[in-house]
NUKEBA-962583 format. One line per field, with one value per residue (C-alpha): residue in three letters; x, y, z. Coordinates in steps of 0.1 Angstrom, whole numbers, plus 5000, padded with zeros to 4 digits. Layout:
! NUKEBA-962583
roti: (ALA:...)
X: (X:...)
Y: (Y:...)
Z: (Z:...)
END
This chain:
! NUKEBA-962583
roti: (UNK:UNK:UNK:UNK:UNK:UNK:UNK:UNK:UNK:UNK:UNK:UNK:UNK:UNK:UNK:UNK:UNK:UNK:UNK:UNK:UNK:UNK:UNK:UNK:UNK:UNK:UNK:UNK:UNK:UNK:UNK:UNK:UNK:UNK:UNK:UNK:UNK:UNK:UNK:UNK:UNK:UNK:UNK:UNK:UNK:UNK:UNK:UNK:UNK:UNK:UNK:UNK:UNK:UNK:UNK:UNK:UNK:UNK:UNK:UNK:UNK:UNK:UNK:UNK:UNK:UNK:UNK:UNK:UNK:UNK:UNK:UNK:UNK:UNK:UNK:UNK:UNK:UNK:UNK:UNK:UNK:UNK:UNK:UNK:UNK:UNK:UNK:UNK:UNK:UNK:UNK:UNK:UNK:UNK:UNK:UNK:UNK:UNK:UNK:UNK:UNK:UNK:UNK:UNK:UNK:UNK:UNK:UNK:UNK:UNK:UNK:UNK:UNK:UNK:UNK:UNK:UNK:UNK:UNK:UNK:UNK:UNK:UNK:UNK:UNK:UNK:UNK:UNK:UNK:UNK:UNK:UNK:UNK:UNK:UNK:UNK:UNK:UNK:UNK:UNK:UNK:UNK:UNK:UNK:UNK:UNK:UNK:UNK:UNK:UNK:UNK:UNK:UNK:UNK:UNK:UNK:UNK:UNK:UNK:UNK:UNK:UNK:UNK:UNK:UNK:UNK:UNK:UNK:UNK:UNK:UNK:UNK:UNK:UNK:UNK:UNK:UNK:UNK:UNK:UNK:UNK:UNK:UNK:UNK:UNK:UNK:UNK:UNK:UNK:UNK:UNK:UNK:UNK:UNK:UNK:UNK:UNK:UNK:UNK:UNK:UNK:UNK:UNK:UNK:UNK:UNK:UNK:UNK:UNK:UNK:UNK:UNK:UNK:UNK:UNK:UNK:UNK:UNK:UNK:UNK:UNK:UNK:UNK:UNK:UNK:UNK:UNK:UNK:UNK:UNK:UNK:UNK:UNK:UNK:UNK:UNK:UNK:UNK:UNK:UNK:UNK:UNK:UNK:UNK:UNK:UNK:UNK:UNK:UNK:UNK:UNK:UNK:UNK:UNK:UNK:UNK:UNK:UNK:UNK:UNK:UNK:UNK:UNK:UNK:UNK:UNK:UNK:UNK:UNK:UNK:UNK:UNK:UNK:UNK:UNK:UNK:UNK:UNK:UNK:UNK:UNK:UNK:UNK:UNK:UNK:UNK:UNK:UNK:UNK:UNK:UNK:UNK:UNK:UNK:UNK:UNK:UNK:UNK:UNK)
X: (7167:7193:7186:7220:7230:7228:7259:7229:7222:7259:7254:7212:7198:7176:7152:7156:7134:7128:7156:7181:7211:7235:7230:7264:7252:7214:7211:7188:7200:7206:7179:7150:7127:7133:7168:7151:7124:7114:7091:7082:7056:7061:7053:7064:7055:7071:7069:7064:7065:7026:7034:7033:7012:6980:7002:6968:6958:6999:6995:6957:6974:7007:6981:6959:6990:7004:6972:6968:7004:6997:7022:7021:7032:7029:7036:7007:6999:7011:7044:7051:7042:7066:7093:7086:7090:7119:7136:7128:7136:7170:7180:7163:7141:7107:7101:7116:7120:7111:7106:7104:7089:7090:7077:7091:7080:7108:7141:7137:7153:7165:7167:7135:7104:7077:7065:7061:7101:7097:7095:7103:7078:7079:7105:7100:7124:7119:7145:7139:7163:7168:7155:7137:7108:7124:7111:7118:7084:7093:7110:7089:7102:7101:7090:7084:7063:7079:7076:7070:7028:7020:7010:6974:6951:6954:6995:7003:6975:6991:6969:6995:7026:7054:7087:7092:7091:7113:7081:7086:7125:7125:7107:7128:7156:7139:7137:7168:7187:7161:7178:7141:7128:7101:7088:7050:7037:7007:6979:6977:6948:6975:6957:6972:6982:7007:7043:7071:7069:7038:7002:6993:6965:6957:6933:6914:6890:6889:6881:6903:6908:6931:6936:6908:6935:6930:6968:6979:6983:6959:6977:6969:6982:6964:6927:6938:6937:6905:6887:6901:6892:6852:6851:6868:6843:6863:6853:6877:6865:6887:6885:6902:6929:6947:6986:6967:6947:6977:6996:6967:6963:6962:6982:6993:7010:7020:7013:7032:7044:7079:7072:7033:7023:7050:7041:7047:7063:7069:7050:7075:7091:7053:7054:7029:7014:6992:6960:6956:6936:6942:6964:6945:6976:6985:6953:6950:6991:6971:6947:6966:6990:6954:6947:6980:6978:6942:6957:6988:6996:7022:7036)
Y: (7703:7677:7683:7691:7677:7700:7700:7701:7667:7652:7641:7631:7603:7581:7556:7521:7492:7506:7529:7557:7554:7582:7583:7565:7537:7533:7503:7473:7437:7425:7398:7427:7428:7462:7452:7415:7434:7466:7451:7484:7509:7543:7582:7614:7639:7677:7694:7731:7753:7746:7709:7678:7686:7658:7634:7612:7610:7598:7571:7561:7553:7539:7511:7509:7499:7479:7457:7456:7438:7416:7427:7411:7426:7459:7486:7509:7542:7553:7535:7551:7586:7585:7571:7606:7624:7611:7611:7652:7657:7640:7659:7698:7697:7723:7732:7730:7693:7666:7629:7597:7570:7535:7499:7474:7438:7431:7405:7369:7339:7331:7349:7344:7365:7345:7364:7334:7341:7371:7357:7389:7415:7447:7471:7512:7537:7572:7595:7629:7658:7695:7696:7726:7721:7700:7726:7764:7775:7809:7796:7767:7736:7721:7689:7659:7629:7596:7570:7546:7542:7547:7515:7508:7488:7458:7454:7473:7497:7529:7532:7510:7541:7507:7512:7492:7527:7513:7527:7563:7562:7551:7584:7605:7587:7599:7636:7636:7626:7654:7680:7688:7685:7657:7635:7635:7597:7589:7556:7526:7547:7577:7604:7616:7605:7620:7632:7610:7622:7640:7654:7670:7698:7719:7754:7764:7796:7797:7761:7734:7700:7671:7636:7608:7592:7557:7553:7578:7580:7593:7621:7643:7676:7668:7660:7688:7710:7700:7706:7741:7744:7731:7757:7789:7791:7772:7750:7714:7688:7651:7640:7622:7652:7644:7661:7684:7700:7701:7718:7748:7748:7782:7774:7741:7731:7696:7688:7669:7670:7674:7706:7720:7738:7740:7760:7738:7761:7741:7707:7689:7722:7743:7772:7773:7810:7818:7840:7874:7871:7837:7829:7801:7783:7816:7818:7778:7786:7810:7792:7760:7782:7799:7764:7748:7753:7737:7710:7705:7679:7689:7658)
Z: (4886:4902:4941:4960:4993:5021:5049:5076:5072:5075:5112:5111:5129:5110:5128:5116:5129:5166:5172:5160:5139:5124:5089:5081:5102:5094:5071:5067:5060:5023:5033:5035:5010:5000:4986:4975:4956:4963:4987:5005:5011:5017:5023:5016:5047:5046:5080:5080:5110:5121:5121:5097:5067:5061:5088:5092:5056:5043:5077:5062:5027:5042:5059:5030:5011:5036:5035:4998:4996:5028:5050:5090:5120:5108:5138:5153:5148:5179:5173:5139:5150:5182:5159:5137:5166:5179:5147:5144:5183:5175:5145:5159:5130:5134:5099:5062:5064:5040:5058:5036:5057:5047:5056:5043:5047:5064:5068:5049:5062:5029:4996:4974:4962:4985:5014:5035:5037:5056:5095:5112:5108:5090:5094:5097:5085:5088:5068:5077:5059:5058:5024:5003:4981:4949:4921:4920:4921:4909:4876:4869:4851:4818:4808:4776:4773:4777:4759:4792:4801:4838:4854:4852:4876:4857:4852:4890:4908:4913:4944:4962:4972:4968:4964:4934:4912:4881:4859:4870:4870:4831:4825:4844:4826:4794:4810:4824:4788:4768:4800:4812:4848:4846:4820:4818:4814:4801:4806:4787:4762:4754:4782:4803:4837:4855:4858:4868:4903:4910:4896:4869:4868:4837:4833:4804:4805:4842:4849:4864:4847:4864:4847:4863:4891:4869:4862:4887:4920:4943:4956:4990:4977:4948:4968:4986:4955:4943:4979:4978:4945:4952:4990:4970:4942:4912:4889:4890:4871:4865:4835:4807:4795:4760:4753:4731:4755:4777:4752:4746:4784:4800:4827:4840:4870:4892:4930:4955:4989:4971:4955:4966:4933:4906:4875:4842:4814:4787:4775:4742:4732:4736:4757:4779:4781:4811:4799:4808:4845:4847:4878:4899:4905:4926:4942:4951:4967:4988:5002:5006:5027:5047:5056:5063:5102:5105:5082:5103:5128:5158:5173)
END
């Protein structure tokens, strides 16, 4: 599913650094480190009518990162959250919007890979688009394994959201030549770990199974899952899921802010037949959408 570009967002402001820029002219210098080396950090926040779904829980990871890479000067809280709201107050947005914010480490003084080189502080961009959810949630999508291993701790800790995501493109690559929607990718032991772009969950006789978050990221839709899971009377446990039980799954499905709960149809050419009775996908949609005003932040 190749997402289209919508007309609405010919004329957005982005916010670059510590003000506004129309789209055409919103750019960052060739000495940043994003360009330099995907030096960056960054979140993916989808504002519905109620507000800015888990706002404080994408901004605790965005820091978390930040710190784990050693980045200086980064801006407050307060700073990054009136920069989101100017951005939407600029562009009209109230709902059915999709906002990448990223921090990068910022402008070097001279092209090179060590951060001492980067005298200015970070820099904030927040991108925020008239976008839909990515995946028809109706149709579901289809998907292969790829041949390229999800990064674990020991090569680059998935728990750090960078920008440097080479190792998830290379498996969409793979998806995109095999003309399915996602390429699953799986840990440095074969299990498996994730999709290129968001979680994996899988159901077999009524209970709920996710992949440990070893080589994956620790995704907020997907905590968000489980907790509904635990308060609504399902059983969710993590553990370490192999393709076969994946492929004799009763349902299965991916989270993300980018999509919310996306049936999975077809795993490597196996259909993927729900059971008779067995809908929890449809149930944890439900309850996701009971609790998104509670969950939401209006800025």
């Amino acid at each position: 599913m190749l997402q289209k570009y919508n007309p609405k967002n010919k004329d957005i402001q982005v916010w670059v650094g510590d003000k506004l820029y129309h789209r055409n002219e919103a750019k960052v210098s060739v000495f940043d480190s994003t360009v330099q080396g995907g030096d960056a950090v960054w979140e993916g926040l989808r504002l519905y009518k109620e507000g800015i779904l888990h706002l404080e829980q994408h901004l605790d990871r965005l820091y978390a990162s930040a710190k784990a890479l050693a980045f200086e000067h980064v801006p407050t809280r307060t700073f990054i959250k009136d920069a989101i709201k100017q951005t939407l107050e600029a562009n009209g947005m109230k709902e059915d919007t999709l906002m990448r914010l990223t921090l990068s480490r910022g402008e070097k003084i001279t092209s090179g890979m060590d951060p001492r080189l980067n005298q200015k502080g970070s820099c904030l961009i927040v991108l925020a688009e008239w976008k839909p959810l990515v995946y028809d949630n109706d149709a579901g999508i289809r998907v292969i394994t790829s041949t390229q291993r999800r990064n674990g701790p020991q090569f680059l800790d998935s728990k750090i959201h960078h920008n440097n995501l080479l190792n998830n493109i290379l498996a969409k690559i793979q998806a995109n030549f095999a003309g399915v929607d996602a390429g699953i990718m799986l840990d440095e032991r074969g299990f498996v770990a994730e999709l290129n772009d968001t979680n994996l969950f899988m159901v077999k006789d009524g209970i709920l199974y996710t992949p440990y978050a070893n080589a994956c990221l620790h995704g907020i839709t997907r905590g968000f899952v489980i907790e509904l899971a635990h308060n609504n009377g399902i059983p969710c446990h993590e553990k370490n899921l192999s393709l076969v039980e994946f492929y004799d799954a009763d349902e299965v499905f991916a989270t993300g802010t980018m999509g919310e709960l996306t049936p999975v149809i077809e795993i490597d050419g196996r259909k993927i037949e729900s059971a008779i009775g067995s809908d929890i996908r449809n149930q944890l949609s439900i309850f996701m959408f009971d609790n998104l005003k509670e969950r939401c932040v209006k800025l």
